[in-house]
C-alpha positions as CSV (number, residue, x, y, z in Angstrom):
1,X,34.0,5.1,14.1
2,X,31.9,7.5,15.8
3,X,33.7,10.5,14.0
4,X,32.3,8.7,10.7
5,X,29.2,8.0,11.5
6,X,28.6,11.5,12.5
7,X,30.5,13.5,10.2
8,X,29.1,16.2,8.2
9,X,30.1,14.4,4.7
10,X,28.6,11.1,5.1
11,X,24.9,13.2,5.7
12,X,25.9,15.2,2.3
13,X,26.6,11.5,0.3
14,X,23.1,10.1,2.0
15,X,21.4,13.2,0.7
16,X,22.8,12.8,-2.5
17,X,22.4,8.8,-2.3
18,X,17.8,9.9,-1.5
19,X,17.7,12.2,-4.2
20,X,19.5,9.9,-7.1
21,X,17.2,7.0,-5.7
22,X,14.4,9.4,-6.1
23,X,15.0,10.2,-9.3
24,X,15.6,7.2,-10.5
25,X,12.2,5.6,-9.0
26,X,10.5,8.7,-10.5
27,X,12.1,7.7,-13.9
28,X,10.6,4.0,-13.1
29,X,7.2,4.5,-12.8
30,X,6.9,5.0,-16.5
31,X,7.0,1.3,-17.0
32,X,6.0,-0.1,-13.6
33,X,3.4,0.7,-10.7
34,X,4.0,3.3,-7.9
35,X,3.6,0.0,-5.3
36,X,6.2,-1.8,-7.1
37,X,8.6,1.0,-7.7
38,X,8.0,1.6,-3.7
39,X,8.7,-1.5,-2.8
40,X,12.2,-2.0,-4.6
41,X,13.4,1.6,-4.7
42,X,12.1,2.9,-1.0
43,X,11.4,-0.3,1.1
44,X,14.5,-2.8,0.0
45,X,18.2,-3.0,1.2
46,X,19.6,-3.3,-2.2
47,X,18.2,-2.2,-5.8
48,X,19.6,-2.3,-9.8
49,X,18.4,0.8,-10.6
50,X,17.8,1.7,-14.4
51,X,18.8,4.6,-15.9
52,X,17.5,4.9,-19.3
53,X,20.0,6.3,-22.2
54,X,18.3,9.3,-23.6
55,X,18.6,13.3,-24.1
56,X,15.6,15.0,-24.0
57,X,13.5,12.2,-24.7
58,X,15.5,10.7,-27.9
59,X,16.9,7.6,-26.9
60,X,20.8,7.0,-27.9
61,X,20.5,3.2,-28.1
62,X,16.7,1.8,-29.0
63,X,15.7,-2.0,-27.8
64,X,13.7,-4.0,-29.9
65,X,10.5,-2.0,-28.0
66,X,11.5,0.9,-29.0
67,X,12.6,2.2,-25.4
68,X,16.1,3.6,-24.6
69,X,18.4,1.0,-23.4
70,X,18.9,1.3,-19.7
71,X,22.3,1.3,-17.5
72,X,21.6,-0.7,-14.7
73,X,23.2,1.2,-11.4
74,X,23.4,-0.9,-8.4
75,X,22.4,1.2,-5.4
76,X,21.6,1.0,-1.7
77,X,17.6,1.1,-1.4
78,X,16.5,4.0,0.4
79,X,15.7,1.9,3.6
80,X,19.5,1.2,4.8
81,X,20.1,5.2,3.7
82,X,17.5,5.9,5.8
83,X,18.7,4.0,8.6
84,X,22.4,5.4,8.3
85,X,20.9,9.2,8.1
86,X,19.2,8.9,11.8
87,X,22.2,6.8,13.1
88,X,24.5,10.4,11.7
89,X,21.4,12.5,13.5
90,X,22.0,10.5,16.6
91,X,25.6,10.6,16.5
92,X,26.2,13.9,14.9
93,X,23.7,16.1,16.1
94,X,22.9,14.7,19.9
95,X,26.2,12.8,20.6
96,X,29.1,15.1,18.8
97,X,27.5,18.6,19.0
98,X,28.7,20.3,21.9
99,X,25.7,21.0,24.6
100,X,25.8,24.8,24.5
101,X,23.2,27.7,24.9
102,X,23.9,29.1,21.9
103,X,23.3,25.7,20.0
104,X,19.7,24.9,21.9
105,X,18.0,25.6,18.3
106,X,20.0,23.2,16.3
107,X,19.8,20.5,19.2
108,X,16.1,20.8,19.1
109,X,15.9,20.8,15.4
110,X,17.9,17.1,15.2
111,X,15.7,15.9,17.6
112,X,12.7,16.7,15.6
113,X,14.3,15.5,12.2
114,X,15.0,12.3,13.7
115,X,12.0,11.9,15.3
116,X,10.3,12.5,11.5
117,X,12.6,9.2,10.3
118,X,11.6,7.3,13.4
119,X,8.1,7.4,12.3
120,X,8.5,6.6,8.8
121,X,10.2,3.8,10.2
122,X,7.2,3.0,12.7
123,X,4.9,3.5,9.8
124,X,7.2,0.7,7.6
125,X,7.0,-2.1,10.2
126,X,3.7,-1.6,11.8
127,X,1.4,0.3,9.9
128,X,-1.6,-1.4,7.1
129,X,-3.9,0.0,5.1
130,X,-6.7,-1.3,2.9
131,X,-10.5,-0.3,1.4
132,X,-13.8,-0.7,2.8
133,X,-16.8,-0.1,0.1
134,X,-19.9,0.0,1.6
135,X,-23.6,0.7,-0.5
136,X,-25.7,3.3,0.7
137,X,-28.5,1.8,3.2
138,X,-32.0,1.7,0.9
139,X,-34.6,4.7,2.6
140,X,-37.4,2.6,2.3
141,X,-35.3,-0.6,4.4
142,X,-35.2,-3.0,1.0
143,X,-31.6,-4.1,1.1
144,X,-30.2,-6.5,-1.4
145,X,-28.7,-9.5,-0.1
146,X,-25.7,-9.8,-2.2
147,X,-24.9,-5.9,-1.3
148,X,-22.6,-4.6,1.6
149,X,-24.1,-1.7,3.3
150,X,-22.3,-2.2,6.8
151,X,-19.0,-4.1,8.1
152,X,-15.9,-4.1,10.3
153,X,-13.8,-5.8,8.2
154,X,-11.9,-4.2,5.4
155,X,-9.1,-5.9,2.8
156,X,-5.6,-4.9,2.2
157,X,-5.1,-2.8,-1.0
158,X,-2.2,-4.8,-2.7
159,X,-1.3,-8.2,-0.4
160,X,-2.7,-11.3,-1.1
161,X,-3.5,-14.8,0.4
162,X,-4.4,-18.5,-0.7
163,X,-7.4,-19.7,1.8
164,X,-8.0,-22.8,2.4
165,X,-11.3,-23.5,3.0
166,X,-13.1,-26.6,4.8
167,X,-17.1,-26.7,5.1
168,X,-17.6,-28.4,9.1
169,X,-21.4,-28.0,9.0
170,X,-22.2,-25.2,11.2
171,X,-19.0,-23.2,10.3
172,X,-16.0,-22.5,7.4
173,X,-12.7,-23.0,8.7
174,X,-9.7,-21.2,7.5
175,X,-6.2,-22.1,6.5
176,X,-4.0,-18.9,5.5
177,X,-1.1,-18.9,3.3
178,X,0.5,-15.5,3.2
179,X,1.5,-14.2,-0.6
180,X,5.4,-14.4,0.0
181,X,5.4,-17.8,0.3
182,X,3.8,-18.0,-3.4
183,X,6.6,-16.3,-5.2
184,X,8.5,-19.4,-6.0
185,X,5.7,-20.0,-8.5
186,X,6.1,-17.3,-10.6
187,X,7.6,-17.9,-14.1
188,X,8.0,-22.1,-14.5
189,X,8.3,-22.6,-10.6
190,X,6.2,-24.1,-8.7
191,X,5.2,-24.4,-4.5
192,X,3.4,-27.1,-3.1
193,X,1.8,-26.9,0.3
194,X,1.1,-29.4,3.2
195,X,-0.6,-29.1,6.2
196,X,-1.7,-31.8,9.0
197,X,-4.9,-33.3,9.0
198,X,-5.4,-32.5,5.1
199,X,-5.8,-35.5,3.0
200,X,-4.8,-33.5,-0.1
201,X,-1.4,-31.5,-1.1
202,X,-1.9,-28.1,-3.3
203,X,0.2,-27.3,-5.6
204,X,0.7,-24.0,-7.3
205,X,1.9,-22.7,-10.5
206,X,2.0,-19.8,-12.9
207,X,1.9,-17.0,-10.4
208,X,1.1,-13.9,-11.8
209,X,1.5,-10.5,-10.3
210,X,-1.0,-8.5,-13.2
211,X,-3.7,-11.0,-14.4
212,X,-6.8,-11.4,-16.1
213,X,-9.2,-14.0,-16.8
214,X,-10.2,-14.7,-19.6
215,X,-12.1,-17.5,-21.8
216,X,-9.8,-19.8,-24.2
217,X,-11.1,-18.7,-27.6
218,X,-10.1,-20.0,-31.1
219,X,-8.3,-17.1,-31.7
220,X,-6.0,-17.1,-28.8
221,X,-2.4,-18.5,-28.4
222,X,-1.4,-19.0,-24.6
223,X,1.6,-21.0,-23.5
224,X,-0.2,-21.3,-20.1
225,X,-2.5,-24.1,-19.4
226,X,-6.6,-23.9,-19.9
227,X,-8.4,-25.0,-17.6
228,X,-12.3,-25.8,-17.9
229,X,-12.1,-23.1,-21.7
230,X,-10.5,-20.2,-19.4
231,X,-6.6,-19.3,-18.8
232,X,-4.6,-16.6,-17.0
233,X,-2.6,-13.7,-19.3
234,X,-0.3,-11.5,-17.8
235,X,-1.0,-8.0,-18.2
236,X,1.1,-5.9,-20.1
237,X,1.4,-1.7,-21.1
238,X,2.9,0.3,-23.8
239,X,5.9,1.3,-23.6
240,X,5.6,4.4,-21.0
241,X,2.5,3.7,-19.9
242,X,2.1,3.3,-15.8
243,X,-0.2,0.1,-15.3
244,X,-3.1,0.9,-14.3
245,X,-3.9,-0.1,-10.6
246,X,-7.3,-1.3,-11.2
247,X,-5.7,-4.0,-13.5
248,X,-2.9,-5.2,-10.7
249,X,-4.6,-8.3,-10.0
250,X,-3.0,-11.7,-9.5
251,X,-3.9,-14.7,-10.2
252,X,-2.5,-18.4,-10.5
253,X,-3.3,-22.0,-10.5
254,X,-3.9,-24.5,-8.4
255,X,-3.5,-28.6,-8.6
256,X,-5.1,-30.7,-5.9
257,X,-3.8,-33.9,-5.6
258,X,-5.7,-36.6,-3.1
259,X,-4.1,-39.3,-1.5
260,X,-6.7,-42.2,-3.7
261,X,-4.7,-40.3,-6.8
262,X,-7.6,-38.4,-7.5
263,X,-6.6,-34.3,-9.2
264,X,-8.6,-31.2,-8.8
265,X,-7.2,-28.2,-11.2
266,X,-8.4,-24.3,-11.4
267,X,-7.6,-21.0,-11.8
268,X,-7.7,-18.6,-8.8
269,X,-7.7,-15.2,-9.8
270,X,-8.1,-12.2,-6.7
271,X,-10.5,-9.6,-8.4
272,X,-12.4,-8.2,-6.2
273,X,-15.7,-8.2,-5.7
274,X,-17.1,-5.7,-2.7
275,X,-19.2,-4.0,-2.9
276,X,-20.9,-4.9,-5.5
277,X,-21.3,-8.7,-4.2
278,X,-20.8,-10.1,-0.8
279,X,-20.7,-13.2,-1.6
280,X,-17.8,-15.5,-1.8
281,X,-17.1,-17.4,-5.1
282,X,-14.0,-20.0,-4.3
283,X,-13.1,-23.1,-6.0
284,X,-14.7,-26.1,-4.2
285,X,-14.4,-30.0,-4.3
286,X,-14.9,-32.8,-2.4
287,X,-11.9,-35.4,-0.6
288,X,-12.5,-38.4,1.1
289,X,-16.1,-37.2,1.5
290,X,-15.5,-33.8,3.0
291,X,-16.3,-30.4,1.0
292,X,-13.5,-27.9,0.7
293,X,-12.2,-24.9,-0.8
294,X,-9.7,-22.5,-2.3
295,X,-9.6,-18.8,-2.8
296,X,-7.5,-15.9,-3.4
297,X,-7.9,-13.1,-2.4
298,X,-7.2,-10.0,-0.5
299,X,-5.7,-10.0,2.9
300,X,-8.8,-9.4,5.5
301,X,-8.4,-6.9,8.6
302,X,-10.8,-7.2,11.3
303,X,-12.1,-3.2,12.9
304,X,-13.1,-3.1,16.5
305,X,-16.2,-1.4,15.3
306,X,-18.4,-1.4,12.4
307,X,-19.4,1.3,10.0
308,X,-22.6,1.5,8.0
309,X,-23.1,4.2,5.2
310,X,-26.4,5.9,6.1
311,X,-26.6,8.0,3.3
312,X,-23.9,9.5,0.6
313,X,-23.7,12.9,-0.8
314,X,-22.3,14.3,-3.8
315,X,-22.5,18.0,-4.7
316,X,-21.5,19.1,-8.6
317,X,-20.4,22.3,-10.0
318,X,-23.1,23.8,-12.2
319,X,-23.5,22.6,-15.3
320,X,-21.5,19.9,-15.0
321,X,-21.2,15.9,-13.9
322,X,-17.8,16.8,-12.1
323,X,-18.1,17.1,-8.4
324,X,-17.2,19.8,-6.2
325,X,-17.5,17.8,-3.2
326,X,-18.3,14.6,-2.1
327,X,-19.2,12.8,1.7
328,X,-20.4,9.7,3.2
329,X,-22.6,10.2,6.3
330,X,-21.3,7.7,8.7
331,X,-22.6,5.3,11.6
332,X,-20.0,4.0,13.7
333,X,-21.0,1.1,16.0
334,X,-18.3,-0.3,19.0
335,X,-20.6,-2.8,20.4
336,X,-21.6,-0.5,23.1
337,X,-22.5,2.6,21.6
338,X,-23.1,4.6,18.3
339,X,-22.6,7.3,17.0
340,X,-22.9,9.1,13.8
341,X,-20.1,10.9,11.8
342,X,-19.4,12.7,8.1
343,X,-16.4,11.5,6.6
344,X,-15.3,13.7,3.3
345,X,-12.3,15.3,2.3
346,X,-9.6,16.2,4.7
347,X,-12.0,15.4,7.4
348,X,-11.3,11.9,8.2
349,X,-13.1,9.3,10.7
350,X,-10.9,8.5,13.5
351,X,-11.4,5.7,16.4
352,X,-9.3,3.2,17.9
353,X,-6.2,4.0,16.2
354,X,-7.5,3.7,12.9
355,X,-8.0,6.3,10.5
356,X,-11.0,6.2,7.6
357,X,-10.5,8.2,4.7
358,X,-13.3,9.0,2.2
359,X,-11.3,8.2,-1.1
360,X,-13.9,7.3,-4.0
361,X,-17.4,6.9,-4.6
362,X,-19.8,5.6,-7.4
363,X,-21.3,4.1,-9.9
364,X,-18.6,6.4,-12.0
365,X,-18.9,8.3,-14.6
366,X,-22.7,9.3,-14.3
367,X,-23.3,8.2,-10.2
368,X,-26.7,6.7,-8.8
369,X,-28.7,5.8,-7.3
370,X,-28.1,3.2,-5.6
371,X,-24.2,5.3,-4.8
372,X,-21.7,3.3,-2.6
373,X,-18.4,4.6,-1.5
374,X,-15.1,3.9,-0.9
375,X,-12.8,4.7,1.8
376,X,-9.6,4.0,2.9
377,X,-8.8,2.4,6.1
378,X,-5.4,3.0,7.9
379,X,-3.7,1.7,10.9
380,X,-0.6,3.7,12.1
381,X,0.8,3.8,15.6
382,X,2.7,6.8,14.3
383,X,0.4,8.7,12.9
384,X,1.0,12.1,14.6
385,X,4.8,11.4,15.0
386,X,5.2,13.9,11.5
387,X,3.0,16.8,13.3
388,X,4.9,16.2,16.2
389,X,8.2,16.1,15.0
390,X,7.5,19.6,12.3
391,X,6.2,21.0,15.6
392,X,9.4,20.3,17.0
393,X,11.0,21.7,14.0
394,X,9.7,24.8,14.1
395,X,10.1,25.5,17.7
396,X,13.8,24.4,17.4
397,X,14.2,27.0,14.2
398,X,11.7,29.5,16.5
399,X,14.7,29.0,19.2
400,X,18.1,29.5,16.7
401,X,16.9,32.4,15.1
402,X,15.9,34.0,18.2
403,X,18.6,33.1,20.1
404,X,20.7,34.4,16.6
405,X,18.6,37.8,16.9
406,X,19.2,38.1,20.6
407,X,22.9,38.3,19.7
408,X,22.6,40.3,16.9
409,X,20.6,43.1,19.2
410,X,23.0,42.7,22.4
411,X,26.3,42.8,19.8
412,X,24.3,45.9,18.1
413,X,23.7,48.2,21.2
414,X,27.4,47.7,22.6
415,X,28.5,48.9,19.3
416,X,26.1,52.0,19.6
417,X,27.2,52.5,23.6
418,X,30.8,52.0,22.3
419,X,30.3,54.8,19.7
């Protein structure tokens, strides 16, 4: 077993096994997002594949869209490939590999490759990103009040979650209900949700993954139900067209039924709304005399500090709107002290663990005033693993081909004392 496991040919099929899967996932993002094609191709145990029937762009058999008709290849997703390459490293390179001088290089080098997988695997389980969008604080101290110009809170970039809201006078209590647990209701399924101590059950329908909003005109056919002249349609491309992340929004909706019989219906749709509005906009009603709420949106993660965009910065090239470089001067507050930072490109804010990357700015296309920007916030316990592991890299190469040399020169002046 160990002989398999770290044999030279099962590392030549995994190779072979990343680069088809990356191919294919490449070929995929034609007709589907880079998150979704990530998430089935790179981050699943098992994936149908499709391989589109074409040459050079012609299909060979159309659908009724127009697009080449696709073989469906079942495949391993890159995650258990993954997993089996480091097990061969292990096996093969630090278990089978004969601990010799003269193989110190190659040793090293495994170690360093494996550590590279071990932090993409890190990065998988424990690692979450999101955006923070902050407005740039007013010079003369006028701040609007539906504006964010400081937080430490910042919301995940794709996940979402159904929040149950319940108003107890001085406070909002929260009830979470992760997105996963919504799946059920996509298509004509349906998830109903309980919970001690609420007189009401919720029940939700029509999940969609790429929604928008929009009013019920007289013009418009929709096989989904209206609620209060507005209804939910599922966002579609042309053919070879990558949605468009701005538009990956979902929605779905929502029945409340009370225990007196009494019904509550909406549509929850989780558009954004920071910066641009801090306020919160769920769908309330009242049980038994108590004043509640429902909302989706994205998942929330709480910073151990706060930043607050002091003033933003965007320099053009002449004679022209495009920018040649843009910044956000920082002021980053832990409770205890501050301090004050520039965050721009390839110069990113770090603190705590967490990483904040200056990604986009506006108003686009023309700019401001007032300008707010948007970063990226990241949380990765791995973080440096990759420089640490192509430092190791190199110094296990740096090793091989010196000890390689050293040979060659030793081998070289015995021949010439020979001759």
């Amino acid at each position: 077993m160990i002989g398999v496991l770290g044999s030279m040919k099962l590392a030549v099929w995994l190779l072979l096994i990343l680069a088809l899967l990356t191919w294919l996932g490449t070929l995929a993002q034609k007709t589907r997002s880079t998150y979704d094609v990530q998430r089935e191709y790179f981050e699943s145990w098992f994936v149908l594949a499709e391989l589109p029937l074409s040459v050079w762009g012609n299909a060979l058999i159309e659908q009724k869209d127009g697009t080449p008709w696709p073989v469906v290849l079942p495949l391993p997703g890159a995650y258990p490939v993954l997993l089996l390459l480091f097990v061969n490293l292990v096996v093969g390179g630090l278990v089978r590999l004969k601990w010799q001088a003269r193989r110190a290089g190659v040793l090293v080098i495994h170690v360093g490759i494996a550590l590279l997988l071990l932090a993409g695997g890190v990065k998988l389980h424990s690692s979450y990103a999101g955006a923070l969008a902050l407005y740039e604080t007013p010079a003369d101290g006028n701040r609007a009040p539906d504006r964010v110009y400081e937080s430490s809170r910042f919301v995940s970039f794709h996940d979402y979650e159904l929040v149950l809201m319940r108003d107890a006078g001085d406070r909002i209590e929260e009830r979470v209900v992760p997105e996963h647990v919504l799946w059920s209701a996509r298509d004509d399924g349906s998830v109903t949700l309980r919970a001690d101590g609420v007189p009401f059950t919720v029940r939700v329908t029509n999940w969609i993954d790429h929604a928008r909003a929009l009013p019920k005109g007289p013009m418009f056919n929709t096989v989904r139900p209206v609620v209060d002249g507005a209804f939910l349609r599922e966002e579609s491309w042309p053919p070879g067209v990558q949605p468009k992340s701005e538009a990956e929004f979902a929605g779905c909706y929502v029945s409340v039924f009370a225990k007196d019989g009494e019904r509550h219906d909406a549509i929850l749709w989780g558009v954004p709304r920071l910066p641009h509005d801090r306020n919160g906009y769920p769908f309330t009603f009242e049980v038994a005399g108590e004043r509640w709420g429902l909302d989706l949106r994205h998942v929330v993660f709480d910073l151990p500090f706060s930043l607050t965009l002091d003033r933003f910065q965007k320099l053009d090239h002449p004679g022209s709107t495009m920018p040649r470089d843009f910044r956000s001067f920082v002021r980053v507050d832990d409770g205890s002290a501050q301090r004050e930072a520039q965050v721009f490109m390839n110069n990113p804010l770090r603190k705590d663990g967490y990483v904040v990357y200056q990604t986009n700015w506006g108003p686009q296309p023309m700019g401001g005033p007032p300008w707010y920007s948007v970063f990226e916030v990241s949380y990765n316990p791995s973080d440096i693993w990759p420089a640490l592991a192509c430092g190791v890299i190199a110094l296990g190469l740096l090793v091989h081909f010196g000890l390689k040399l050293w040979r060659f020169l030793q081998s070289s002046a015995r021949q010439s004392l020979q001759s």
